[in-house]
N, C-alpha and C positions, 0 to 999 in steps of 0.2 A: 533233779536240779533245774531241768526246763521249765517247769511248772510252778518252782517257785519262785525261779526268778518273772515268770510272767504273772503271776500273784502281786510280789512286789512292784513291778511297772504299772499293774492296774491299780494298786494301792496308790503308790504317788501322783499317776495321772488325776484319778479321783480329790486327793488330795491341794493338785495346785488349782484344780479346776473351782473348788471350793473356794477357794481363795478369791476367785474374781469376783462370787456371786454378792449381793450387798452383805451388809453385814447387822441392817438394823431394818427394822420391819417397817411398811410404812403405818402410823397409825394418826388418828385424829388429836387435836392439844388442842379444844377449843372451851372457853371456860364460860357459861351461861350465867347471867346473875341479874335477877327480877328487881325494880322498883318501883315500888314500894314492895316492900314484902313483910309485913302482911299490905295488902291493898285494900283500900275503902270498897263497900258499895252504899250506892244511894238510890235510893227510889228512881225506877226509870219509868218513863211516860213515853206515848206515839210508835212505839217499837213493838208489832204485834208475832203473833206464830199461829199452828194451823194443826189442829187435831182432827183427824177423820174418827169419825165415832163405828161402832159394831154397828150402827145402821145406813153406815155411808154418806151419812151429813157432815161436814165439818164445822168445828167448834170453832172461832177466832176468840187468842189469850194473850192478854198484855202481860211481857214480861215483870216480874216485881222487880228487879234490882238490874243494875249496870254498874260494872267495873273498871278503869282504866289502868294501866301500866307499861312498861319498858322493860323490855331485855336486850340487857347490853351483852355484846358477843365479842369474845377477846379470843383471838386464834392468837395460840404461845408454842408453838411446836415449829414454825419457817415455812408451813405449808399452805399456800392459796387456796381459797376452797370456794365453791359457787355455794346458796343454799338453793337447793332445787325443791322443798318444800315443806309448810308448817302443817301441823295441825294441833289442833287445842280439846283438852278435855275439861267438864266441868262436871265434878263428883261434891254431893252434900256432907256434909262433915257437923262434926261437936267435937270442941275442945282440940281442932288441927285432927281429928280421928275419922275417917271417910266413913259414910253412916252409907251402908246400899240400901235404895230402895227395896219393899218388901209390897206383894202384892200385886203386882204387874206397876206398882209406878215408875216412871221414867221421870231424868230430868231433863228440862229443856233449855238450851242452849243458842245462842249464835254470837260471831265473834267477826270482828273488822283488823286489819291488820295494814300497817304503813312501814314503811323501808325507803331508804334510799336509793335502793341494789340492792340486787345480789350479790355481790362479791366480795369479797374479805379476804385480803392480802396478807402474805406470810408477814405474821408476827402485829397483824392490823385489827383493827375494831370496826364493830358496827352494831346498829340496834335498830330494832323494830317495836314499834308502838301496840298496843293493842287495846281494842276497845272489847267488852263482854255483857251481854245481856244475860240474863237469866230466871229461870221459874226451879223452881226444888219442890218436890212432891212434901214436905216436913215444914214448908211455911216460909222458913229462917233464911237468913241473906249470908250464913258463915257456908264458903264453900273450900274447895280444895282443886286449882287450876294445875291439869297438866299441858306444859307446851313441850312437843316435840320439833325439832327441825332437822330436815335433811338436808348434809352435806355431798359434794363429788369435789376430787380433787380434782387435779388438772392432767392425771393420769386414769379418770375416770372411775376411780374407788371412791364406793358410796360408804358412807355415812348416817349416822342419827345420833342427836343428844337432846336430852328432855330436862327439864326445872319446873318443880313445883313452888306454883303461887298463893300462898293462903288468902282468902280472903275476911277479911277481921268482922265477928258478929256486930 
């Protein structure tokens, strides 16, 4: 009889203790959206990059193309979040289908990026510009942008959310 009644006291202590604890998880509601999507590129001039060759000279290569675009950021969830850091990927594509380089070729990239802030207020907006240079081992100006950003709340849980940018041949 002791044993169950101390069974049952740990069962409901258990039970209202539960009850205190939150009751919804915290998670991220931020919603990313590029534009232009698809985005132009145009022939880009004065903006060079730096290959060291297998004999330890290096090459200087003017980018073929440059892109521009905006991603606009809508947190929908009531939670503040800092973005504490971007990064951008540029992969060569046909037809919106990511082509890997084959062969040792690499593509080459660099990217500028503008904000107002960092910060974005529960249930608030904000965007960031970005500007893209680029070379693609396959010639052609259709690429395929990935932007990641990292989030922290204001309780220090980190975050990331990524959108894909097509770039139009």
């Amino acid at each position: 009889m002791t044993r169950t009644a101390r069974a049952a006291l740990l069962l409901a202590a258990g039970w209202f203790a539960a009850c205190d604890a939150p009751t919804s998880s915290t998670s991220l509601e931020v919603t990313l959206t590029p534009s232009p999507n698809p985005a132009t590129a145009e022939p880009s001039s004065g903006v060079t990059y730096q290959v060291t060759n297998a004999d330890s000279t290096v090459s200087v290569y003017a980018y073929d193309w440059r892109t521009s675009f905006t991603v606009a950021i809508q947190e929908t969830g009531g939670l503040a979040v800092d973005i504490t850091a971007v990064d951008l990927k540029v992969q060569q594509a046909s037809a919106g289908i990511i082509i890997t380089p084959s062969g040792g070729e690499a593509v080459y990239y660099k990217f500028t990026s503008s904000a107002s802030g960092n910060h974005v207020a529960a249930n608030g907006s904000a965007s960031m510009g970005f500007t893209v240079w680029y070379d693609l081992p396959n010639q052609q100006r259709e690429a395929l942008i990935t932007v990641t950003l990292a989030f922290k709340d204001d309780d220090d849980y980190a975050y990331s959310e990524s959108v894909q940018v097509k770039v139009a041949p």
